[in-house]
Structure formats: C-alpha cells, structure tokens
C-alpha positions as CSV (number, residue, x, y, z in Angstrom):
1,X,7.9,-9.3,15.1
2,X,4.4,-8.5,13.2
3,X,3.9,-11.5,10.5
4,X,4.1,-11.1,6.5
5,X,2.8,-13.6,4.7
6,X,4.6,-14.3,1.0
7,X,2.1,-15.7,-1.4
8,X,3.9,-17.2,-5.0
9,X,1.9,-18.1,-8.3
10,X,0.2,-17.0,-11.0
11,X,-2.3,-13.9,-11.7
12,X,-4.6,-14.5,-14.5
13,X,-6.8,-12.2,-16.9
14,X,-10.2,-14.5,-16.1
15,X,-12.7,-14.2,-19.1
16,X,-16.4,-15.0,-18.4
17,X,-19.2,-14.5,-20.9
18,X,-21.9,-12.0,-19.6
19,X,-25.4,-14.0,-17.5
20,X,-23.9,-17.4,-17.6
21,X,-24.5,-17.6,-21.4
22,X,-22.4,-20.7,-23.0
23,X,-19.0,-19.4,-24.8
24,X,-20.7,-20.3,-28.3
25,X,-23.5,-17.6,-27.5
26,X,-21.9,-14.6,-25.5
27,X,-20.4,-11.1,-27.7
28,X,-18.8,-10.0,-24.3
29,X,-16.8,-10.8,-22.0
30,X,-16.6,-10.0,-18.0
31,X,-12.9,-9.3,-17.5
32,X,-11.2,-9.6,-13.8
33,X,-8.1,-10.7,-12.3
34,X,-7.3,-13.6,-10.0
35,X,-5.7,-16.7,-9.1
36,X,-5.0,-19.2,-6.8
37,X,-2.1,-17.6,-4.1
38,X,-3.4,-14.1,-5.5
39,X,-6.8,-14.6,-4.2
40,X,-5.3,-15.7,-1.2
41,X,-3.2,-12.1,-0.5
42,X,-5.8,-10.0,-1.5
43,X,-8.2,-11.7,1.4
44,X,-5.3,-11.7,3.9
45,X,-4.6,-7.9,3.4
46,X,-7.9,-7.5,3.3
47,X,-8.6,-9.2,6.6
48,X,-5.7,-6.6,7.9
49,X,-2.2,-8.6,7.5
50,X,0.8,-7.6,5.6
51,X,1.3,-9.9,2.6
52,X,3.1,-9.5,-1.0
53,X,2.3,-11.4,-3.7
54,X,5.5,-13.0,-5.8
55,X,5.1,-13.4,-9.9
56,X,6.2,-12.6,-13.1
57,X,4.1,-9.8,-15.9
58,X,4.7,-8.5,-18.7
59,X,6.0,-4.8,-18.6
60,X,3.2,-3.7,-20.6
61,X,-0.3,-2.3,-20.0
62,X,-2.2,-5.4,-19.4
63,X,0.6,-6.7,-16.9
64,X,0.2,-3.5,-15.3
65,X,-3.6,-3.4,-15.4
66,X,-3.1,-7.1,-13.0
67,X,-0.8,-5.4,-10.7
68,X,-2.8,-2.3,-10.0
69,X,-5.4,-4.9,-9.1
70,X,-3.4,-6.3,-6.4
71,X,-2.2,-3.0,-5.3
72,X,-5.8,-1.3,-4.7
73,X,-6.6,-3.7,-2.0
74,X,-3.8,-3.5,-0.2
75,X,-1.0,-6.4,-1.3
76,X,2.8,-5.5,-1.2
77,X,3.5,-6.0,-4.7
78,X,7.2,-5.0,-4.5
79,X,8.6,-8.5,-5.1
80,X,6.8,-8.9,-8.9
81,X,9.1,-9.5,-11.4
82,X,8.5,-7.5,-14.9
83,X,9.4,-9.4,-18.1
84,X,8.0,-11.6,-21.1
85,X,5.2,-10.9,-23.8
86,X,1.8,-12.6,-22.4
87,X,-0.1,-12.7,-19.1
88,X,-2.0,-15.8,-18.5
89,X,-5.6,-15.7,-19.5
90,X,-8.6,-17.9,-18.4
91,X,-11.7,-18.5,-20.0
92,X,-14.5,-19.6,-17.0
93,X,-18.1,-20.7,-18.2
94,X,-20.5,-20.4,-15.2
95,X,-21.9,-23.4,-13.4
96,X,-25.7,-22.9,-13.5
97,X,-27.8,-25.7,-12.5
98,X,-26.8,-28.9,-13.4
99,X,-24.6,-27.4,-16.1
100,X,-21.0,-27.5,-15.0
101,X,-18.6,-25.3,-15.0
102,X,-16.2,-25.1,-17.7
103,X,-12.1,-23.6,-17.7
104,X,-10.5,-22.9,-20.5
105,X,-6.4,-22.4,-20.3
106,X,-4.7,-20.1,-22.6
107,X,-1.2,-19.8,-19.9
108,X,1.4,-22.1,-21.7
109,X,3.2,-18.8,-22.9
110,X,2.9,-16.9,-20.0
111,X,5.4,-13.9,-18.1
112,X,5.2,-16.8,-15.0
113,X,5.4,-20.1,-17.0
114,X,8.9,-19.3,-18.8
115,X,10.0,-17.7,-15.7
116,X,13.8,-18.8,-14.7
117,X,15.3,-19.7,-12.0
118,X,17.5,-16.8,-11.2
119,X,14.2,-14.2,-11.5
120,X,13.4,-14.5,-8.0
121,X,15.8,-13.7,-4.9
122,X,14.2,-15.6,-2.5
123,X,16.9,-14.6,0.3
124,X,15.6,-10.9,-0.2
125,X,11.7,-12.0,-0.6
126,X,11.8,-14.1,2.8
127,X,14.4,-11.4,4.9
128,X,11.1,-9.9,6.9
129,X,8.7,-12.7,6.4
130,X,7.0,-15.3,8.5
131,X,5.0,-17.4,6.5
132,X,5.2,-18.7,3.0
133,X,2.1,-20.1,1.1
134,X,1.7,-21.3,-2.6
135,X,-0.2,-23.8,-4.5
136,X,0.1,-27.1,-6.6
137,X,-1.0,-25.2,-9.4
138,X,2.2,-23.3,-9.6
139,X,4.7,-25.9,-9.8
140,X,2.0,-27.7,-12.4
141,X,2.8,-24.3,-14.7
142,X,6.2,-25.6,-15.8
143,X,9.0,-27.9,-15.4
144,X,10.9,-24.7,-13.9
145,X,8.3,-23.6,-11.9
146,X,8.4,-26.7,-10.0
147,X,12.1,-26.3,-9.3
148,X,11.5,-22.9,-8.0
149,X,8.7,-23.9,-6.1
150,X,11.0,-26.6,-4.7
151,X,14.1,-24.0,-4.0
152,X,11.4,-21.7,-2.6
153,X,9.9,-24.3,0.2
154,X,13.8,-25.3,1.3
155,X,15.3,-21.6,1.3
156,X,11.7,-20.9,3.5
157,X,12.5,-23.7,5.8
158,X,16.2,-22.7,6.1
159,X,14.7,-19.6,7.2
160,X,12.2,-20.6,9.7
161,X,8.8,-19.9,7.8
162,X,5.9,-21.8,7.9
163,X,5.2,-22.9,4.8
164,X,1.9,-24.0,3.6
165,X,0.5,-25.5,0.1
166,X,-3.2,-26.0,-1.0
167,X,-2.7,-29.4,-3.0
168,X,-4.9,-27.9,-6.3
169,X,-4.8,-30.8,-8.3
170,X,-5.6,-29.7,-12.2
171,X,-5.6,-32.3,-14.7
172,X,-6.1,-30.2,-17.3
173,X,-2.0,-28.8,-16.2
174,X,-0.5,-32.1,-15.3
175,X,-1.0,-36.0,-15.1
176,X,-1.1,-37.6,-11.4
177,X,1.7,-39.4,-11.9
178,X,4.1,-36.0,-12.5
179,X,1.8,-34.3,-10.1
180,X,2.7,-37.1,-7.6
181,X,6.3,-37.1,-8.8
182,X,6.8,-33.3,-7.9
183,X,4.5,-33.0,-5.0
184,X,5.8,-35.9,-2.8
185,X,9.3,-34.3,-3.1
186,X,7.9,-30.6,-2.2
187,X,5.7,-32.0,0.8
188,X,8.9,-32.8,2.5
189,X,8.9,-29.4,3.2
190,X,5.4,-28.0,4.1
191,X,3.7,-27.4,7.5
192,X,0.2,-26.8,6.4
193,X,-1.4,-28.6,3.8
194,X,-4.7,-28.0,2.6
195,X,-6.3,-31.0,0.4
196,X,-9.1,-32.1,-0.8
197,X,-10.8,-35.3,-1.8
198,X,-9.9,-34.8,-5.6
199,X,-6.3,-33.8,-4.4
200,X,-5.5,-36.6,-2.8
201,X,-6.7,-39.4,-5.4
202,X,-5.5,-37.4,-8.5
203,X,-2.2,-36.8,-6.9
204,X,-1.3,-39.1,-4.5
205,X,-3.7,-42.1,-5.4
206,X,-5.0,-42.0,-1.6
207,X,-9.2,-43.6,-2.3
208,X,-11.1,-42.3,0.6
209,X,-12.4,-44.8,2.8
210,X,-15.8,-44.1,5.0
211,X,-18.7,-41.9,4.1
212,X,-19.3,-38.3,4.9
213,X,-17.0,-36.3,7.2
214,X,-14.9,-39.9,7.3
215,X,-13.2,-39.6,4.3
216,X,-11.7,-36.4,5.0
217,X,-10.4,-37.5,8.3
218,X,-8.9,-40.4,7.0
219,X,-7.2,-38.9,3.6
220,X,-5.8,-36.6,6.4
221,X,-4.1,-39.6,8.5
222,X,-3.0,-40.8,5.5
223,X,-1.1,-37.6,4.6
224,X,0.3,-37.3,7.5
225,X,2.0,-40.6,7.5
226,X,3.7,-39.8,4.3
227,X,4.9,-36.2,4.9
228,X,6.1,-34.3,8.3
229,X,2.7,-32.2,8.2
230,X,1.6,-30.4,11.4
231,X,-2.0,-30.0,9.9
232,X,-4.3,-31.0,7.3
233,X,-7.3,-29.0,6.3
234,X,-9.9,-29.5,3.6
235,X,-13.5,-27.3,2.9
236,X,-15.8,-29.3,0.6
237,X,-19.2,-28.2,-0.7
238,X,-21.8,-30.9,-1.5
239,X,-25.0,-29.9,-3.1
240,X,-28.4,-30.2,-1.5
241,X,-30.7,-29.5,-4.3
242,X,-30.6,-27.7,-7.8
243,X,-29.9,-24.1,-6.4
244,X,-28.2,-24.8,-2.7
245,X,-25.1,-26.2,-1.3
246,X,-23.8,-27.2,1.7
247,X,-20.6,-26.0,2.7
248,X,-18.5,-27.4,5.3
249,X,-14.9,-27.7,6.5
250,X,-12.3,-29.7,8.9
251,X,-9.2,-29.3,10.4
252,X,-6.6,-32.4,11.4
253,X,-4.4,-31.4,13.8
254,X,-2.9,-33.0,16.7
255,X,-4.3,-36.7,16.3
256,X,-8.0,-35.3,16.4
257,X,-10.4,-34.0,13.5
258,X,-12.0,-30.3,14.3
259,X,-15.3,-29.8,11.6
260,X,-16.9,-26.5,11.2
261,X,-20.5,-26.0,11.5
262,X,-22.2,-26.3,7.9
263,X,-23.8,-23.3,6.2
264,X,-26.3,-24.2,3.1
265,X,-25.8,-21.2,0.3
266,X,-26.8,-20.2,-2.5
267,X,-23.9,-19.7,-4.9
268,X,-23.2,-16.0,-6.9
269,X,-19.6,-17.1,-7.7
270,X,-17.5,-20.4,-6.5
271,X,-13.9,-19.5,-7.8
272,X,-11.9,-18.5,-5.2
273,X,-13.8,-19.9,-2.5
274,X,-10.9,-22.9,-1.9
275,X,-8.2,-19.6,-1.5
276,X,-10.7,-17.7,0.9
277,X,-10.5,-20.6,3.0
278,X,-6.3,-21.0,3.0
279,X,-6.4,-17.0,4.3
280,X,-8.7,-17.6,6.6
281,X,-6.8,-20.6,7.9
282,X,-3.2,-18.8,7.9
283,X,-5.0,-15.3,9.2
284,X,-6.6,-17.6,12.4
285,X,-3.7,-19.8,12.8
286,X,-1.3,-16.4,13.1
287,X,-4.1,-14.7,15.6
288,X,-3.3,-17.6,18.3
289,X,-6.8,-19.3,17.6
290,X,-7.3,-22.7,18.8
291,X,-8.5,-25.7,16.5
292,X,-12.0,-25.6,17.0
293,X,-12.3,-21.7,16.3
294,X,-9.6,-21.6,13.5
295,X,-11.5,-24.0,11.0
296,X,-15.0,-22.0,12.0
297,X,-13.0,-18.7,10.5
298,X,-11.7,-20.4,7.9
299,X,-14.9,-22.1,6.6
300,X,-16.6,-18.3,6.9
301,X,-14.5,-16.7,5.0
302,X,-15.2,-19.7,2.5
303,X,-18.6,-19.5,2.7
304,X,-18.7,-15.3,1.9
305,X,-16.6,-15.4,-0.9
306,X,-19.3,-17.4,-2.4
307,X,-21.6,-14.2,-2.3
308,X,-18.7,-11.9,-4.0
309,X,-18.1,-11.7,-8.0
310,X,-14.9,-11.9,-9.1
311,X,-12.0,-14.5,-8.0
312,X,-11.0,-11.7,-4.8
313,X,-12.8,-12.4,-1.9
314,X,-13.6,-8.9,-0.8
315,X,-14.7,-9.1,2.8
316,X,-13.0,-8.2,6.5
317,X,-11.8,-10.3,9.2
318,X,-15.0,-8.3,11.1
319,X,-17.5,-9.4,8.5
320,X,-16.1,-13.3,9.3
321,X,-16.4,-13.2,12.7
322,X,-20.0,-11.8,12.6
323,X,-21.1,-14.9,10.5
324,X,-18.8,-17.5,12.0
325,X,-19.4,-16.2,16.2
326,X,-22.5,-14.0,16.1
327,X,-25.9,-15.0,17.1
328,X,-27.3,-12.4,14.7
329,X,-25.4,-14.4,11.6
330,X,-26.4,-12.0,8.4
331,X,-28.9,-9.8,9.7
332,X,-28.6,-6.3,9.0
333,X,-26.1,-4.3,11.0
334,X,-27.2,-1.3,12.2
C-alpha cells in the first residue's frame, strides 16, 4: 500500500513589508501563502509523497488564489472545504539583526476558525491514508477546532494512522493553561511529537533541566512519561553572532537521544523552517530510515528552507540528501 499523508490546519495570506522595512515605513506588501500543516504538504509532495491538505476557504477569488498555491506544487487538495467570507491573513515583520521578528494575526473571522464540526468527513478523508499530521496551532484557532482536532486524532487511531503533532505553542492564540488543557487530552492520541523548548514550558510547564543538547533530551523523557509517544523530536537554532545561526536537531526514540550534525547559516527566511523539519521527519520515518539517518534528513531539510523565500520550502528529497550525506555539501552540481 503506497503512503498518503493528510495534513489539517490553516493556510494564511502572509503579508511582509518589502527589504525588512518596519510596518510603520513600508507602501507595499510581499504577498504569499503558507502555514503550519500547509508548509508541511507542499515539502512532502515536493519531496515525492502523496499528501492532501484538509481546510476550510472562502469560495471566492482570494480562497481560490490559496488553493491554486497548494495545487501547483503538487498537494491533493480534494478534501478542502469551500465556505465562509475571510481567509486568514498574517502580517510578518522580518527579523534583521537583533531586531525581532514581529506577527501580526488578523484570523479570528476566518473560513477555518468558524468551521463546524460536521464540515469534515473524516471517515472519507482517512479511507486511503496512512499518516495523519497537524499542529497545536489548529486546535489554538477555536474552541471547535480543538474538538475536531480531537475527533480527528481518535477516528485516525481507530483507523490505524500514525498520527503526529508539532506542539506550536502561540501565545499570542491561547494561554498555557487552555493550551495545556486541550493538548494533554489530544496527546493521548499521537505517535510523533515534535516539541520544542518553548512548547513544552508554555504548554505543559515542563522547565528544562541541563544545558545544551540536555535540555532537549530531558523535555523529551519528560513527554514521554505523560503521553504514549513513540518519539520525540525537536530542531532548535541558536545564534552564533549577529548574522549566523547554528542549526541543529534530535530525535528521542527508543530510550536513546539521536542529534544531527549542526550546520551554521545564514538566514534569507526562518518561517517555515520548524514544518520543513516535520516533512522531513515523516518523509524519512516512511522511507524505513533508521534514527541516526532520519533526524540528519530532517534537520536538512530544516536547514534549506532557511535559504527559500516564502513559508514553502521548495526543495527535493535529492537536494536533502546531497547536503545531509554528501561529501561535496553545497558545491556546485555539475
């Protein structure tokens, strides 16, 4: 049986103001799609594997506009619902230097957020898939979302998907103690989790203990002692000086901690980078890869979509394995 993969969330209209000028300066706009389990699809099909992408748009141009942009790389877009007036928008000032990056929400009347319960058939969604994979920012979208999230992960385990959930913790969409509430129920239910330092204190209150590579390995026990997970992953970038980063990842699995070699980059665009990773983790995990070799794929594919504009990490699983196995890293190809 060849593997689908069914990612669920929300696509967004991202707004960025032209060379990294501040939102009180810029008179345009740089316009793309993306989010969180939609990055994720487009790299998967990208990398080769047959994914859809579950939501809800607006029936109008706009809505449209966001579905032909999942369609031109590739994603099954055959489960998207059609209905409501807005599409969720947001606004992304660039992190240059030590100026931070800054996100701007306008989603609270969004196609996705006041989607219903009976919108999505999840019987019909899941008859030919494999694997399921969404994030905690969907269930952060609404108090609905959450139960479909919820209905989602049980009818998926009834089924005999894996199911797997990068953690996502947003303040700026939920408090810790309703992300905790909603989360510790849904975890019941997932194989893979993907979380992060941030994740784990603003959700589930877990403070790191150790230094370094330690404090992912431990959040990771931690997990695993409160929810039936088969794996914990996490990629974390620290930065190195002004202009570089260091970009590294680990996989718990097994009793034993897997890390990835480290690459030290220099950034073009950082969004997305966290769902380049989950693809490459599901796409290596789905290949047969062992441990070691799965969180070097994954940690590539992180690592190139930092050199790609735009939430989509446009690259193959070719281009991956010729920065995460070859000897001759980026040269030129010839």
């Amino acid at each position: 049986m060849k593997d689908k993969i069914i990612t669920f969330g929300e696509i967004m209209l991202r707004l960025s103001p032209d060379n990294n000028e501040r939102f009180t300066q810029c008179h345009q706009f740089e316009a793309v799609y993306g989010g969180g389990e939609a990055n994720t699809a487009v790299s998967l099909a990208s990398f080769g594997m047959d994914c859809a992408y579950v939501t809800k748009l607006p029936n109008h141009a706009i809505g449209q506009s966001a579905v032909n942009s999942l369609r031109q790389y590739g994603v099954d877009i055959s489960h998207i619902v059609r209905g409501g007036e807005q599409i969720g928008i947001y606004f992304l000032e660039k992190k240059t230097s030590q100026r931070p990056s800054n996100v701007i929400y306008n989603r609270s009347g969004s196609a996705i957020a006041l989607a219903e319960e009976n919108d999505f058939d999840w019987d019909s969604i899941f008859a030919d898939a494999t694997w399921f994979h969404f994030s905690g920012i969907t269930p952060a979208i609404s108090d609905t979302l959450a139960k479909v999230c919820l209905t989602a992960c049980k009818k998926a385990k009834e089924k005999g998907l894996t199911v797997s959930c990068d953690l996502n913790y947003r303040s700026k969409l939920w408090s810790g103690e309703k992300a905790n509430k909603v989360m510790s129920e849904i975890c019941n239910y997932v194989d893979i989790c993907i979380a992060n330092e941030d994740d784990a204190i603003g959700i589930f209150q877990i403070e790191p203990v150790g230094t370094g590579t330690e404090k992912n390995e431990y959040i990771a026990k931690e997990l695993m002692k409160r929810f039936p997970f088969k794996m914990v992953a996490a990629v974390w970038r620290t930065e190195t000086s002004i202009t570089t980063f260091k970009l590294q990842s680990m996989l718990y699995t097994g009793g034993k901690a897997y890390y990835s070699k480290e690459y030290f980059m220099h950034i073009l665009d950082y969004i997305g980078a966290g769902d380049a990773f989950c693809a490459g983790l599901i796409y290596a995990y789905l290949q047969g890869y062992d441990s070691q070799k799965t969180v070097e794929f994954a940690n590539a594919a992180s690592c190139l979509k930092h050199t790609v504009s735009g939430d989509f990490n446009l690259v193959t699983a070719d281009e991956v394995h010729q920065l995460a196995f070859s000897e001759s890293g980026n040269e030129v190809q010839r």
